[in-house]
Every structure is written in structure tokens, then in C-alpha cells.
C-alpha positions in Angstrom: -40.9 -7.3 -4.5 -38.3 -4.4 -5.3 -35.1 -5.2 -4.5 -33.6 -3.0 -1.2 -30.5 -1.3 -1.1 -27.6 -3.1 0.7 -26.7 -1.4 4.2 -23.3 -0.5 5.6 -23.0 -3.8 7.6 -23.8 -6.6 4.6 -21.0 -4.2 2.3 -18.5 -4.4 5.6 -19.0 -7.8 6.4 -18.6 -8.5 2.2 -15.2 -6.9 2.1 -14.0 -8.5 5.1 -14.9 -11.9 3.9 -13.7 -11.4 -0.1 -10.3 -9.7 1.8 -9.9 -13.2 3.7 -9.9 -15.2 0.5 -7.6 -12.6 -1.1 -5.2 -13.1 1.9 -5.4 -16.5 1.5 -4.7 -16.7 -1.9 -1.8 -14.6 -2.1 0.1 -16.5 1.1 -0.6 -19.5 -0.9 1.2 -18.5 -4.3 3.9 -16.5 -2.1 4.5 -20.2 -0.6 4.3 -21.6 -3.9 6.8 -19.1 -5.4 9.3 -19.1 -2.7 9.8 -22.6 -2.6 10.4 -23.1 -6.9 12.3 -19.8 -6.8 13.8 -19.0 -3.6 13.7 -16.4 -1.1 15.9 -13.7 -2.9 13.4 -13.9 -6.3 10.4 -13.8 -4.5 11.6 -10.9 -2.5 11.7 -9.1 -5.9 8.8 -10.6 -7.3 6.2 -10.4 -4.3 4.1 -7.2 -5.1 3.9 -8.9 -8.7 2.8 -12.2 -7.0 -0.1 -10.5 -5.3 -0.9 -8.5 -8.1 -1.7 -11.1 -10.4 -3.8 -13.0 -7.1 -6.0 -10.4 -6.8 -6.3 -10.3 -11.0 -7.1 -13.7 -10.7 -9.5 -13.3 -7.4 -11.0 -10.7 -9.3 -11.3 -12.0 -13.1 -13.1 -15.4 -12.0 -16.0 -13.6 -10.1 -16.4 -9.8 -10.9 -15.1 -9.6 -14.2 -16.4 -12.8 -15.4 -20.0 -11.7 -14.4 -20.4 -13.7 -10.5 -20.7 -13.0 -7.2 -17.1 -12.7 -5.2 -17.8 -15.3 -2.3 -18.0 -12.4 0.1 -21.1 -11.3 -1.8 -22.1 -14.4 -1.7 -21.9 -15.1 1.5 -24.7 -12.0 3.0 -26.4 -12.0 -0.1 -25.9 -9.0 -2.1 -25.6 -8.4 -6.1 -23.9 -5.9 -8.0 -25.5 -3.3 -10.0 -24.9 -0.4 -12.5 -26.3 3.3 -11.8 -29.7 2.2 -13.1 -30.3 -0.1 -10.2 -32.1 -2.5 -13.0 -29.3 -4.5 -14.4 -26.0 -6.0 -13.4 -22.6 -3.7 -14.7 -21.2 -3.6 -18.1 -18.0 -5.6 -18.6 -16.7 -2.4 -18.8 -17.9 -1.4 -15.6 -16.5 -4.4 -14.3 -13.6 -4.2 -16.2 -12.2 -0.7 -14.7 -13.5 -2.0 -11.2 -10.7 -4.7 -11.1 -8.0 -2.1 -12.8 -8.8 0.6 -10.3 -9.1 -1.7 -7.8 -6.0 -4.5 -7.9 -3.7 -2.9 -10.7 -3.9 0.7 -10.1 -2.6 0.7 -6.0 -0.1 -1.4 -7.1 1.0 1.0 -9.8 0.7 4.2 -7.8 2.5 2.5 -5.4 5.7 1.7 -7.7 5.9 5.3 -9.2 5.8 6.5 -5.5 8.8 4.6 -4.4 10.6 5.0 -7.5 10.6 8.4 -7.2 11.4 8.8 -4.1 14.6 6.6 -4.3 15.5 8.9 -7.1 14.9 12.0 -5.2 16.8 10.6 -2.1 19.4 8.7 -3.6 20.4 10.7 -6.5 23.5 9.9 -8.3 25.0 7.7 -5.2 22.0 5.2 -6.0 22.5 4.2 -9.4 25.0 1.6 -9.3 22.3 -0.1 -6.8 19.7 0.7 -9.7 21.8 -1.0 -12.2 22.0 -4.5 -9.9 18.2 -4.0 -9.1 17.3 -3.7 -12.9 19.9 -6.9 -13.6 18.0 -8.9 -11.1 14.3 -7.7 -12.4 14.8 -8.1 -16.2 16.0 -5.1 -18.4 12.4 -4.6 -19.8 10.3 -5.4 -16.2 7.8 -2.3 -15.0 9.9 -1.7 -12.2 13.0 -1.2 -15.1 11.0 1.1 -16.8 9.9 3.4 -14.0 13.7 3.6 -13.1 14.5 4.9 -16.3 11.8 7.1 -16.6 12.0 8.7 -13.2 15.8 9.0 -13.7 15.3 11.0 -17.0 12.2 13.0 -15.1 14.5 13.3 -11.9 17.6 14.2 -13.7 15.9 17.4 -15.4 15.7 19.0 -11.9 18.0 21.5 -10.3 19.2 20.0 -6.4 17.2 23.0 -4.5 14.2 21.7 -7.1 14.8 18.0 -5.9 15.0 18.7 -2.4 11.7 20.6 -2.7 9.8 18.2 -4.3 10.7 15.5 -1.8 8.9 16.7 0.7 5.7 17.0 -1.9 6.1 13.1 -2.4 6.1 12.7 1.1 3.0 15.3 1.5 0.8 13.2 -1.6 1.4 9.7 0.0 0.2 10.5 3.5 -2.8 12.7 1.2 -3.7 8.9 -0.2 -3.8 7.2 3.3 -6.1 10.8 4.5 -8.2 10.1 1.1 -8.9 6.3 1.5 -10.2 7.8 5.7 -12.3 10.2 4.4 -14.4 8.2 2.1 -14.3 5.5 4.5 -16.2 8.1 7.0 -18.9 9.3 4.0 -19.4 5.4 3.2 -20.7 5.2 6.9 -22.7 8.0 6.7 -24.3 7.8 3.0 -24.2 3.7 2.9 -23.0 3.5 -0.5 -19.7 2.7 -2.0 -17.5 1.0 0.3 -14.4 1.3 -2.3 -12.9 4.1 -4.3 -12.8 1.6 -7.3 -16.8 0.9 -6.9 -17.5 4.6 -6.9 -14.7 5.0 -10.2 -16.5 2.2 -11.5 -20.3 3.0 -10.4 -21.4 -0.4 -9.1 -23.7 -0.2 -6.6 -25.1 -3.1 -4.1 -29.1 -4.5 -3.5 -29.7 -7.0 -1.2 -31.5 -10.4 -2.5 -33.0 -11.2 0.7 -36.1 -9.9 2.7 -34.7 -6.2 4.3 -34.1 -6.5 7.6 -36.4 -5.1 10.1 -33.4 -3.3 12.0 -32.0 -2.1 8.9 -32.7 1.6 10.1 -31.1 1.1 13.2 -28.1 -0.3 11.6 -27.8 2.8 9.2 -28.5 5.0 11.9 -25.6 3.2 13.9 -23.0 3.7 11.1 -24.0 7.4 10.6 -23.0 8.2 13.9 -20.0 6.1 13.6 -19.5 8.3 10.1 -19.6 11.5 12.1 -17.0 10.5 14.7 -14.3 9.0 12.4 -15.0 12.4 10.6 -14.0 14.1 13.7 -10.9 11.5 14.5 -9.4 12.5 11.1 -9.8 16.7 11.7 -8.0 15.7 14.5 -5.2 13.6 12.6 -4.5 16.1 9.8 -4.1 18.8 12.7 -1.6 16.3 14.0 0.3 15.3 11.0 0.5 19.0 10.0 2.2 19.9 13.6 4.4 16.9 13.1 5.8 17.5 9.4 6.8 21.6 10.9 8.7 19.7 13.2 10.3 17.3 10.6 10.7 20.3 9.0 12.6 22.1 11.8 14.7 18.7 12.3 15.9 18.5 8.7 17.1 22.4 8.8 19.0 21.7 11.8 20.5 18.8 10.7 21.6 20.8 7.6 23.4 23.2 10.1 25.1 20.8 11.7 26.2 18.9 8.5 28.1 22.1 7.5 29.5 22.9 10.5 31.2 18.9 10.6 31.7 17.9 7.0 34.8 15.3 8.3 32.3 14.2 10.6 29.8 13.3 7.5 32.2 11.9 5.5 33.4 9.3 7.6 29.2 8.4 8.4 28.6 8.0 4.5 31.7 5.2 4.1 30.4 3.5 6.9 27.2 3.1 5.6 25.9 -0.6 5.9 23.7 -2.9 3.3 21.4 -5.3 3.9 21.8 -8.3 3.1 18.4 -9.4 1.9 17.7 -6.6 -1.4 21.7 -6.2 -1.2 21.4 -2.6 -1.2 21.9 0.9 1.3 19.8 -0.5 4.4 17.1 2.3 4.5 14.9 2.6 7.3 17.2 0.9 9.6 15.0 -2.1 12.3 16.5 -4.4 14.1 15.6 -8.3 15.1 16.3 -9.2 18.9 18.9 -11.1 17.9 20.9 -7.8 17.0 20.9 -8.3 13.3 19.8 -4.9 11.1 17.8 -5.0 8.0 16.0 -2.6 5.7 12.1 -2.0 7.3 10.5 -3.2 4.1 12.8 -6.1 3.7 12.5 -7.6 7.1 8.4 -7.1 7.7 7.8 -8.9 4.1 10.3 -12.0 5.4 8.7 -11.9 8.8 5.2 -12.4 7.0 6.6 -15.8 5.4 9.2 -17.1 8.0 9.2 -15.2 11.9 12.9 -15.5 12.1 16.0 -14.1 11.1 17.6 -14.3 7.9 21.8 -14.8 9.3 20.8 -16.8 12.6 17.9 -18.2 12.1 16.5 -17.3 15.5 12.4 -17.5 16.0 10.6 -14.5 17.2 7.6 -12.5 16.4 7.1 -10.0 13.8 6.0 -7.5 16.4 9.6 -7.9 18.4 11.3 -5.7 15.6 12.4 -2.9 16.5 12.7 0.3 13.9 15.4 2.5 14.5 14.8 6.5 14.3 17.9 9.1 13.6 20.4 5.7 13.1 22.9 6.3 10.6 
């Protein structure tokens, strides 16, 4: 009996389960590591610690030729273009790079160069302590170097226009990752970017089920209407980045109409004390205490309390503050 093609639910339901174990995995050896190394290393280390968990989720099933226990667990098998035989190592291989290594490399590059673009020369001494604490020849190092050299090639009026293109390419990826979600629901095929990099296709092992049209039918419509959602949300976002737009002009006016005003802002600008660096993207704990965004979600994820009073609350108490200087 020919083998059927796996439908939008199995490859759903398979993702969700293999994301679980993932999850698990990586909360696991955060644990581990921030009890041997403390709170401070792991901080720096964290997005290398979940790195190397999905390599290993990855390279014991996928790569090494098995089923990923969310495959396992509706039934379905990996296969190569031909639908006749199970992918190449290479296949496999650039599956798990596009899929664990490469978000988390796009994702470094992203933020390095935004720092740079923002910061400019007032962030390196904050650089130098980051690099210190990473290790002179880590990947995070590297990127610093590199983007300053890149960075430092550029004219200010060249910076300040690229910044908003960073800004512009990283909402483009979340956009990207929507829209392919929306043709997986109408086509049925290729849940992830990586498997449709990679070409790996799904069949189903079992006896097709008998409401497998009604299923497909189902997500096709669901397709069409998350199609719809994200017209609607680029129409959004594009009103909403003229308006940053207009904010960030005016605030330029009013900057050089009160430079004593600015001056005083910049020396009173605060750290925080868990990276030790300019607090950016200001949120506050209900205790009162301020932290950097980034800083303060990734604690709340291990411990839900704060870092100076050791208060309990929950993650979704914290409050970011917008236009705080």
C-alpha cells in the first residue's frame, strides 16, 4: 500500500510535541548551568545553552537518521524530494543548521549591529567589559569587531539611515516566518523554512484517515484567513513606523532647541545591574526596581522574582516603560 502524504494536523501536532521536549531540554541545562556557574555567566551564556540543546535534540534523531519523538508520536517519516527514500545526511545535515544554528546566528548579527548603530562611540567601553566577560575569541567577540569595523566605515547621516533598515529587516523576518506559515496551511507541505531549505518532506506510516479531506479543507480556509490577518498587519505596521518616523523628527527638534536639557538626561542615565550595562528598553518589576527588557524576561523565565529584593511576582506583572529616559 503507497505510503500517503502527511496532512497539516499530524505536521502541527509533530512540531508542537518535538517543541515540548526542546523546551524541556533547554530549562533543564539552563538549571544545570546556572547552578555550577551562576546567574551572571549564564545570563551571558544562555542563547549558547539553547543552542547547543537543540544541536543535541537535533543530532540524536534527525541527523543521526531517527524519528524526533514528535514524529514519532502521530506517526510520520521523513523523506527526500523523491518521496522513495529517507534524506541524505546532507539533507539532514543543513536541516539542523538552518534550523537550530542559523536563527541563532541571524539573531546575534542583528543585535550586534544594532547596538553599534545606536550606541556608537559612547558604547564601546561597555563592548570592551562584554567582550572581557565572553572570552576575547567568543562569536559574540567577533561580531563586535567586525560590526565595529563595518559600522565605523559609515558617515552619521549613513548610520542613522540604516537603523531604521535593521529595524525594517527584523520585523520582515517575523512577516516571512507568517507568511509561510499561511501557504503551509493552504498547500500542506513544509511546516518549517529549514524543511523547505532542506527539502524533507513528510508520509504518514499509518492507514490515511478517512477525514483527511476534511482536515485539509479545514486548514485551507484557515490558510486563507491568516493570509488576510497579515495584509492587514503590514498595513498596520507600515502606518505605525510613519508615525515612529514622525516621533523621532520631532524629537530631533526638540533636542536642538534644549541641548542643556539633553545633557543633563545623558549623565543621568542608569545601568542595570544584571548585564551591568546602559539599561535599554527600560521595564519595571512591581516592586519598583528597573532593568533592561531582555535582562529581566530571561531572569523571570528561571526565578519569578526580583534580582535586588527578592520579591515573588509573575513574569506578566512587568511593566515596560515607553519614552522613559
Amino acid at each position: 500500500m503507497p505510503l500517503a502524504p502527511a496532512n497539516q494536523s499530524q505536521l502541527v501536532r509533530s512540531s508542537q510535541k518535538d517543541e515540548y521536549y526542546r523546551t524541556s531540554l533547554r530549562n533543564n541545562a539552563n538549571e544545570a548551568f546556572q547552578t555550577l556557574a551562576g546567574s551572571k555567566r549564564w545570563l551571558d551564556w544562555r542563547r549558547e545553552i539553547e543552542l547547543l540543546s537543540d544541536l543535541a535534540y537535533y543530532g540524536l534523531t534527525t541527523f543521526s537518521g531517527y524519528q524526533t519523538l514528535g514524529e514519532e508520536y502521530v506517526n510520520i517519516v521523513q523523506v527526500d524530494p523523491t518521496k522513495r527514500q529517507i534524506p541524505s545526511w546532507a539533507r539532514r545535515g543543513l536541516f539542523v543548521l538552518c534550523h537550530a544554528y542559523f536563527p541563532y546566528l541571524l539573531g546575534k548579527v542583528l543585535v550586534c549591529l544594532e547596538n553599534e548603530l545606536e550606541g556608537g562611540q559612547e558604547s564601546h567601553s561597555g563592548v570592551g567589559r562584554r567582550q572581557a566577560a565572553s572570552g576575547l575569541w567568543s562569536l559574540e567577540s567577533w561580531l563586535r569587531r567586525w560590526m565595529q569595523r563595518a559600522v565605523g566605515l559609515l558617515s552619521v547621516p549613513q548610520r542613522k539611515a540604516c537603523l531604521p533598515a535593521v529595524f525594517v529587516l527584523q520585523q520582515s523576518l517575523t512577516l516571512l516566518h507568517r507568511l509561510h506559515v499561511a501557504l503551509f496551511y493552504i498547500s500542506g507541505s513544509f511546516y518549517h523554512l529549514s524543511k523547505r531549505a532542506a527539502g524533507i518532506s513528510y508520509l504518514c506510516v499509518t492507514r490515511p484517515n478517512s477525514d483527511d479531506g476534511t482536515i485539509r479543507s479545514s486548514y485551507r480556509l484557515l490558510g486563507a484567513v491568516s493570509l488576510l490577518q497579515l495584509l492587514v498587519t503590514v498595513c498596520l505596521q507600515l502606518n505605525n513606523f510613519r508615525q515612529r518616523q514622525r516621533a523621532r523628527q520631532e524629537w530631533k527638534l526638540y533636542r536642538n532647541l534644549s541641548p542643556q536639557r539633553t545633557r543633563s538626561l545623558r549623565s543621568r542615565v542608569s545601568r542595570c545591574i544584571l548585564c551591568l550595562e546602559e539599561r535599554r528598553h527600560s521595564t519595571s518589576t512591581p516592586c519598583g526596581h528597573l532593568f533592561c527588557w531582555e535582562c529581566i524576561t530571561e531572569w523571570c523565565n528561571t526565578k519569578a522574582e526580583c534580582p535586588l529584593c527578592r520579591e515573588k511576582f509573575q513574569p506578566h506583572r512587568l511593566v515596560y516603560l515607553r519614552n522613559y529616559s
